[in-house]
Structures are given as C-alpha cells and as structure tokens.
C-alpha positions in Angstrom: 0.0 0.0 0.0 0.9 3.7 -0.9 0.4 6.3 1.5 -1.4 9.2 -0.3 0.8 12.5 -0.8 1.1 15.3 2.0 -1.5 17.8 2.2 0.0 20.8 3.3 -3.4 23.0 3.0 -4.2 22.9 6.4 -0.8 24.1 8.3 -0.7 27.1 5.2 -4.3 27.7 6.3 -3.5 27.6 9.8 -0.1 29.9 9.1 -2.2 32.5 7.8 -4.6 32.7 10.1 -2.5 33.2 12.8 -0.7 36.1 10.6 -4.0 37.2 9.6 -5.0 37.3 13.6 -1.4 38.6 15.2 -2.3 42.0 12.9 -5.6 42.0 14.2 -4.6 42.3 17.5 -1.8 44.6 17.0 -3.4 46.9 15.0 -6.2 46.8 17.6 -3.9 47.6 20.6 -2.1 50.6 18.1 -6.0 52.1 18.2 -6.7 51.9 21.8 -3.0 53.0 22.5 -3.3 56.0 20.3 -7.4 56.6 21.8 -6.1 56.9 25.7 -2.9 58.8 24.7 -5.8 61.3 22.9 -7.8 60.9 26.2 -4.7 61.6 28.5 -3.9 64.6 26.1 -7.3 65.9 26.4 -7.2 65.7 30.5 -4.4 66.7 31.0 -5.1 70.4 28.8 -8.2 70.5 30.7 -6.4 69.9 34.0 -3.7 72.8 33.0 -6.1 75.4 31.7 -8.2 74.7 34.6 -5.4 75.0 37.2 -4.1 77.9 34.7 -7.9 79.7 35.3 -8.0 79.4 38.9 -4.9 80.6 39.4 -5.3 83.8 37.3 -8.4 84.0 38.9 -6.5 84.1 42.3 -4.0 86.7 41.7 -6.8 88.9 40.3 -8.7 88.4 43.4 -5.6 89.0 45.5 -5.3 92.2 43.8 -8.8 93.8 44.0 -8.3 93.8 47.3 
C-alpha cells in the first residue's frame, strides 16, 4: 500500500490565520493605545487650563483687594 501525498493546505491555512489574527490584534492595541494617549492629552489640557484659570483668577482676586 501507498500512503497518499502530503496535504499541506491545512498548516498554510493555519499559518495565515494566525498572521492574519497577530495583525488583528496589533493593529487593535495601536488604536486603543493612540485613543487613551488622545484621552490623557485631552485631561491633562483641561487639567492645565483649569489650574491655569484658577490661578489667574487668584492673583486677580488678590489684587482687587
């Protein structure tokens, strides 16, 4: 008896898939990376120009006075 040839669809399909999903997932974690760097950017302005505010807000109070 003659064992039939090698298939080698299945570990090429396989291959590719986990390419296919290793991309997926990096390119997901690149998006959510660059969303809370956006977020932190965005708090961290509003922080400033809120401490910024009060501050002025302060001084001009101090001098009224």
């Amino acid at each position: 008896m003659q064992e039939a040839p090698r298939s080698y669809t299945g570990p090429i399909v396989l291959t590719l898939v986990v390419v296919t999903g290793s991309i997926a997932v990096l390119l997901v974690i690149a998006f959510v990376t660059q969303v809370v760097a956006g977020a932190a950017v965005a708090v961290l302005s509003a922080t400033s120009g809120l401490t910024y505010t009060i501050n002025r807000a302060a001084k001009h109070k101090g001098r009224s006075m």
